[in-house]
C-alpha atoms as one frame of an Amber mdcrd trajectory, in Angstrom:
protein
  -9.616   4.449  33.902 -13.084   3.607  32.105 -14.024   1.376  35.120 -13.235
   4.180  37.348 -15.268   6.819  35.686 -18.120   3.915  35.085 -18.387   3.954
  39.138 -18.559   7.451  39.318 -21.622   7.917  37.762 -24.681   7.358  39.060
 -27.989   5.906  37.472 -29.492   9.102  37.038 -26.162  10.781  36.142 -25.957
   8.508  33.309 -29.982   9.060  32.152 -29.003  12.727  32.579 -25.930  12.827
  30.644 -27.916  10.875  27.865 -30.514  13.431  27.563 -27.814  16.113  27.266
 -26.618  14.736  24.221 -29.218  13.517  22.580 -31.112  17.098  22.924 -27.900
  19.025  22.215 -27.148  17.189  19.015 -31.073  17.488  17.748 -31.402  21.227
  18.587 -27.829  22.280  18.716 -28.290  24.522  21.538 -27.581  24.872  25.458
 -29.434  22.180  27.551 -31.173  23.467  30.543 -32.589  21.818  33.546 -36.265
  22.685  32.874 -35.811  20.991  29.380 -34.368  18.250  30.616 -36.613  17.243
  33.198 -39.435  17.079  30.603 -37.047  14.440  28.683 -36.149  12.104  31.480
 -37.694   8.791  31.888 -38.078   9.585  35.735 -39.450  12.370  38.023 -37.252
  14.843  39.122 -36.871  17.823  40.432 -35.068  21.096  38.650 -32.921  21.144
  41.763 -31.712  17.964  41.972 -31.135  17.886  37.844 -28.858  20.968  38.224
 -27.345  19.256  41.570 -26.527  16.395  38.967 -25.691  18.431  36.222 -22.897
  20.391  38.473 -21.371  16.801  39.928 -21.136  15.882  35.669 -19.417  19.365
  34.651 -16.920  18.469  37.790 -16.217  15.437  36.146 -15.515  17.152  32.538
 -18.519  15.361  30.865 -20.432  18.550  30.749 -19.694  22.468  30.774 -21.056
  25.631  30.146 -20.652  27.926  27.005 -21.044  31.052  29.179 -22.296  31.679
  33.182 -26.441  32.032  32.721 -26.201  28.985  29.897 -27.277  25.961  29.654
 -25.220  22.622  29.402 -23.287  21.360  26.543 -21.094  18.077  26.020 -17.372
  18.038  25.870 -15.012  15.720  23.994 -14.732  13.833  27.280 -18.845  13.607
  27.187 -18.851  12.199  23.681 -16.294   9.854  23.765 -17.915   8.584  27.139
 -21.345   8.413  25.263 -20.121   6.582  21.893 -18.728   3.857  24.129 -20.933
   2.741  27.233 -24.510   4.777  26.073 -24.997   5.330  22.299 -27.953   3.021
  20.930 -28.110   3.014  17.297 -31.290   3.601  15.370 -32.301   1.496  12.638
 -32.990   3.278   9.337 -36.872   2.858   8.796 -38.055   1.370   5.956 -38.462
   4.250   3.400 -34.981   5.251   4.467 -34.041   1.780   3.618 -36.066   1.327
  -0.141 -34.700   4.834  -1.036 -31.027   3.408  -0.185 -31.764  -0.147  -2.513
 -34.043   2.273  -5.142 -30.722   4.358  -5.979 -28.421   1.158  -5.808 -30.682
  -0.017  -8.140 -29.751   1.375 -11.171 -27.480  -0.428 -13.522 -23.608  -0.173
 -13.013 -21.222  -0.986 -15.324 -17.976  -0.312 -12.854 -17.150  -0.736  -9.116
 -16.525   2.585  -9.309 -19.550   3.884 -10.043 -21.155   1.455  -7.275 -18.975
   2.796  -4.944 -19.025   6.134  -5.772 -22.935   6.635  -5.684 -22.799   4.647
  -2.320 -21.186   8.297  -1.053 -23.583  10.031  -2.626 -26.092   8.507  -1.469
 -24.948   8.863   2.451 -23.976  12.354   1.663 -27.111  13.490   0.783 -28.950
  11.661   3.176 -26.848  13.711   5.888 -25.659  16.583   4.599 -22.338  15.730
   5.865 -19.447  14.139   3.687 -19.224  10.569   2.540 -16.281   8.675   1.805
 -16.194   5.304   0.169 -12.933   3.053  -0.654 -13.228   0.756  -3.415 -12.526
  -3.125  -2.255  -8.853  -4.663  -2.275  -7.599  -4.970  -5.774  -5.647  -8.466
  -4.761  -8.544 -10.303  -6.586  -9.263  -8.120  -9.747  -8.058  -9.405 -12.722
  -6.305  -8.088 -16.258  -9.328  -8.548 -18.771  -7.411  -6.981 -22.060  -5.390
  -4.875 -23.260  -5.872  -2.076 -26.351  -3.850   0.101 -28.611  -5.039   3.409
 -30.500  -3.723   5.989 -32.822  -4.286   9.336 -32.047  -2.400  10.888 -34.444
   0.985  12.722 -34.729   3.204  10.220 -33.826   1.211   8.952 -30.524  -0.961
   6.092 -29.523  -3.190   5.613 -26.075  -2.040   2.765 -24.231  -5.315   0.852
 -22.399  -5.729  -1.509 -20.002  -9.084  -2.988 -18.770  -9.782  -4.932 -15.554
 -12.288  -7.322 -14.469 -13.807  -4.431 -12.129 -14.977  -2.552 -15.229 -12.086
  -0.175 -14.156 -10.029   1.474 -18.001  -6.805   3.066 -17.568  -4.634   4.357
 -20.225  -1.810   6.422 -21.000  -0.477   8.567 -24.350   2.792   7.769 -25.495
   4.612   8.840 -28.759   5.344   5.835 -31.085   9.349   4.891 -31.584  11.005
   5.343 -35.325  10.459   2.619 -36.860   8.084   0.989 -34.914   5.146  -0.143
 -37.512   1.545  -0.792 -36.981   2.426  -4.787 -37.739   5.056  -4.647 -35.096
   2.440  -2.965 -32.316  -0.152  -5.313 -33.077   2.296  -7.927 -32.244   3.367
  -6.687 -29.225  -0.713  -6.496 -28.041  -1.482 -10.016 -29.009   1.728 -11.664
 -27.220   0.613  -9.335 -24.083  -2.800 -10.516 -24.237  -1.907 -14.214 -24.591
   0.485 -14.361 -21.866  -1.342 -12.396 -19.438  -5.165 -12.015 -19.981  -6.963
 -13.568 -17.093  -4.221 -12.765 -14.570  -4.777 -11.480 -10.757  -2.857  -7.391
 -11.545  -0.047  -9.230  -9.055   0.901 -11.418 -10.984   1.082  -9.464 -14.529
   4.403  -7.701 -14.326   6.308 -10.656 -13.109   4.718 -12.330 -16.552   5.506
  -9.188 -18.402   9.174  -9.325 -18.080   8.920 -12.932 -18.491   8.172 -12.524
 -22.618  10.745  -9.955 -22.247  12.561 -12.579 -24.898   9.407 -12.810 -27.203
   8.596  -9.282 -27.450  12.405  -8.298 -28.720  11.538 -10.225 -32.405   8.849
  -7.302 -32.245   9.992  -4.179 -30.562  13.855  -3.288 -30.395  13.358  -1.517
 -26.447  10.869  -3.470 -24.645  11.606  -2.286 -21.296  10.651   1.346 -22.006
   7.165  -0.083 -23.427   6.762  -1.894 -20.484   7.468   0.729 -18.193   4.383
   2.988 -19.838   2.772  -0.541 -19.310   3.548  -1.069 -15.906   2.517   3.083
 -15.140  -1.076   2.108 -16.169  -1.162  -0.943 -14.485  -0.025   0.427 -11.007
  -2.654   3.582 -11.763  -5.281   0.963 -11.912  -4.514  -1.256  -8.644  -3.611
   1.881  -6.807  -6.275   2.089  -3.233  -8.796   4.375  -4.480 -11.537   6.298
  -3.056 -14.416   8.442  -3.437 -15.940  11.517  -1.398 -18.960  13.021  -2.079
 -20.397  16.366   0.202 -16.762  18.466   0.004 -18.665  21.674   0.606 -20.164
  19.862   3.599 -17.809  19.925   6.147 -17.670  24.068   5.126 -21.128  24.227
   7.070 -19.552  24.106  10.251 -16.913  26.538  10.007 -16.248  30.324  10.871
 -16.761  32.647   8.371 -13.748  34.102   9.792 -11.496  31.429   9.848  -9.820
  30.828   5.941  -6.933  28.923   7.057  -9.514  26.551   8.417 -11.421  26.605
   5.326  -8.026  26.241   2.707  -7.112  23.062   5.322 -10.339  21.016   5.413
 -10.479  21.499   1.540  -6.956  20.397   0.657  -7.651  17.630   3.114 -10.077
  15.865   1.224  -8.285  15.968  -2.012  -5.312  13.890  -1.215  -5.657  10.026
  -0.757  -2.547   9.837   1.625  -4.271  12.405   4.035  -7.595  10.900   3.606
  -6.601   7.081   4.808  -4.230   8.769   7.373  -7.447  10.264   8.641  -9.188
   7.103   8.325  -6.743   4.919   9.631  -7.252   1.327  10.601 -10.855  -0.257
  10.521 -12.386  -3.107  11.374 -16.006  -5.108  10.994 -17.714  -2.976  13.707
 -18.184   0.687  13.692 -15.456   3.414  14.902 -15.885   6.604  16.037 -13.097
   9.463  16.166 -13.899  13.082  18.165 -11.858  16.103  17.333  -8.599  15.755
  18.848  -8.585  12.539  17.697  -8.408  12.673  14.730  -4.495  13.278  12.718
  -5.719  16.278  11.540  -5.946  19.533  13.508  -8.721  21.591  11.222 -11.082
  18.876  12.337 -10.790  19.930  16.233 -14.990  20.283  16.052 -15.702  17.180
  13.800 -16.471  13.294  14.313 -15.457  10.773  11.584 -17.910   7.361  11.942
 -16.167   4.471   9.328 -16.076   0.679   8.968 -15.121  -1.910   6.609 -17.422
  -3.401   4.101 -16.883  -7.141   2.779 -17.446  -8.325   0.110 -16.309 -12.199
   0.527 -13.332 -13.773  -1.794 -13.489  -9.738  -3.211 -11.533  -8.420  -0.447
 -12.640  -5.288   1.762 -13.861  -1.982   1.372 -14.593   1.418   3.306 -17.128
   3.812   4.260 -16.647   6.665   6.228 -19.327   9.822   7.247 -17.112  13.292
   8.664 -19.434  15.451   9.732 -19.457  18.138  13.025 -19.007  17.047  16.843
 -22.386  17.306  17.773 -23.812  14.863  15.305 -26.983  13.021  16.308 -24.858
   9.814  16.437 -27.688   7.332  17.309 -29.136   8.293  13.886 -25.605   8.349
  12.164 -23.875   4.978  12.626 -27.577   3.326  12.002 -27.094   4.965   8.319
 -23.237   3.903   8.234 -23.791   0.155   9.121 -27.358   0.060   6.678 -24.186
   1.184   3.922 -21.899  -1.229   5.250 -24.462  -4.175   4.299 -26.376  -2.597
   1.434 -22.979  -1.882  -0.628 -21.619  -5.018  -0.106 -24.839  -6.511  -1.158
 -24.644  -4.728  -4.509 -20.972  -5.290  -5.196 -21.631  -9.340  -4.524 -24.485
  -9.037  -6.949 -22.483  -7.308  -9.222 -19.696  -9.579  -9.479 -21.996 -12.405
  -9.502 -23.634 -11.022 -12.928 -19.931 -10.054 -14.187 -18.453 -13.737 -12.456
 -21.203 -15.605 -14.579
């Protein structure tokens, strides 16, 4: 069908259909023949431009947002444009020192790496930013911590080689003593400090037998255990911009408004959106996306890697008629500039 359509279009069809979107998505408004021919590369007459521009609304690249308008793209245009046209710019060199400058501040966590990476494209776009932290398969348990909080209860924490902390309140068992739990951390520790997360709970119910001369009901203090553990190599992410996507919305339409909200707070819905990524750089347009609020946006993502580390993702949902040239320059500058910081950060942390 692409090869098909590909024939169809002429030279100047193509320049034309270019120009469309690349005006519409700067101004935001209605492109009309006069304007256009002041954009195109060749002379041509207003005639023949609206000649061309009638043969591309025929076609469903183009249409018209009332009778006496101007042109605007359709899905159909978009889609067309993102794969056979779109040329993406490369982020200028200010861009590109204000991008290291705010990476360059020092970072004790992943999270916070990954974190300010979507703040960073956020506010560079006004759109919103989202940013998955790298497989977990290579972080490792660093230690593991015990403190009274009083009334009967003590918080449970677990550290990782990411920087990542976890824990979890649980109230102490009669009769369990302060020798007893101070025990149970050091046979935890010694069995299973400097373990991949993977591997821990299979060695945790190994010294099943060594932590009964301690604690009576292991299991149960395992299970807390394992909670925390599973909380910390759970896929998480980070969006920054929520109010963002608002910007493009009705003032009318609430439902809307309730749906694109809720959306962005739940990590199922959020790598359902996402999907499957790759290396290169994906675009999704409205209907393609799982969710039906986001009829008039485009999600841009791609992976990030970060060697033996595993992969990441980075992801910029903003409206249809996003100047996309501009956009996936910015999302593949991210791609390499947060995978350069996480390398040098688990170089520092590796050493």
């Amino acid at each position: 069908m692409l090869i098909e359509v590909i024939e169809m279009l002429t030279e100047r069809q193509l320049l034309i259909l270019e120009a469309i979107i690349q005006e519409y998505t700067t101004v935001g408004k209605p492109v009309g023949s006069k304007s256009l021919g002041e954009q195109l590369p060749m002379q041509v007459s207003s005639a023949t431009i609206r000649n061309e521009m009638v043969a591309l609304e025929h076609l469903g690249f183009i249409n018209k947002e009332h009778s006496s308008s101007g042109r605007v793209p359709t899905l159909k245009g978009y889609r067309y444009y993102i794969d056979n046209l779109v040329k993406p710019d490369v982020v200028n060199q200010e861009q590109l020192e204000d991008i290291r400058s705010s990476f360059g501040n020092n970072f004790y966590k992943i999270d916070e790496i990954v974190a300010e990476s979507a703040r960073i494209l956020s506010d560079m776009t006004n759109y919103t930013a989202i940013a998955f932290k790298p497989e977990t398969k290579n972080i490792k348990f660093q230690g593991f911590k015990v403190l009274p909080v009083g009334n009967q209860q003590l918080m449970m924490m677990l550290v990782t080689s990411d920087g990542n902390i976890e824990s979890q309140l649980f109230n102490v068992p009669r009769g369990l003593g302060g020798d007893e739990i101070e025990a149970v951390i050091r046979v935890i520790n010694d069995r299973i400090v400097g373990l991949p997360l993977d591997q821990v709970i299979e060695r945790l119910h190994e010294t099943i037998p060594l932590l009964l001369h301690y604690v009576r009901r292991p299991v149960g203090f395992l299970d807390i255990f394992g909670n925390i553990l599973e909380r910390s190599a759970r896929e998480q992410f980070f969006v920054s911009g929520k109010l963002n996507l608002l910007n493009f919305v009705g003032e009318a339409d609430v439902n809307q408004i309730k749906d694109l909200y809720s959306l962005i707070e739940r990590s199922e819905d959020i790598s359902n959106l996402i999907g499957n990524s790759s290396g290169t750089i994906q675009v999704k347009i409205g209907d393609e996306l799982t969710n039906s609020s986001l009829s008039n946006y485009s999600l841009i993502s791609t992976t990030y890697d970060v060697a033996q580390h595993g992969q990441g993702l980075i992801a910029l949902l903003g409206p249809t008629n996003m100047p996309y040239s501009k956009m996936i320059g910015l999302v593949q500058t991210f791609q390499e500039e947060l995978a350069r910081k996480l390398l040098d950060y688990y170089s520092f942390y590796d050493d």
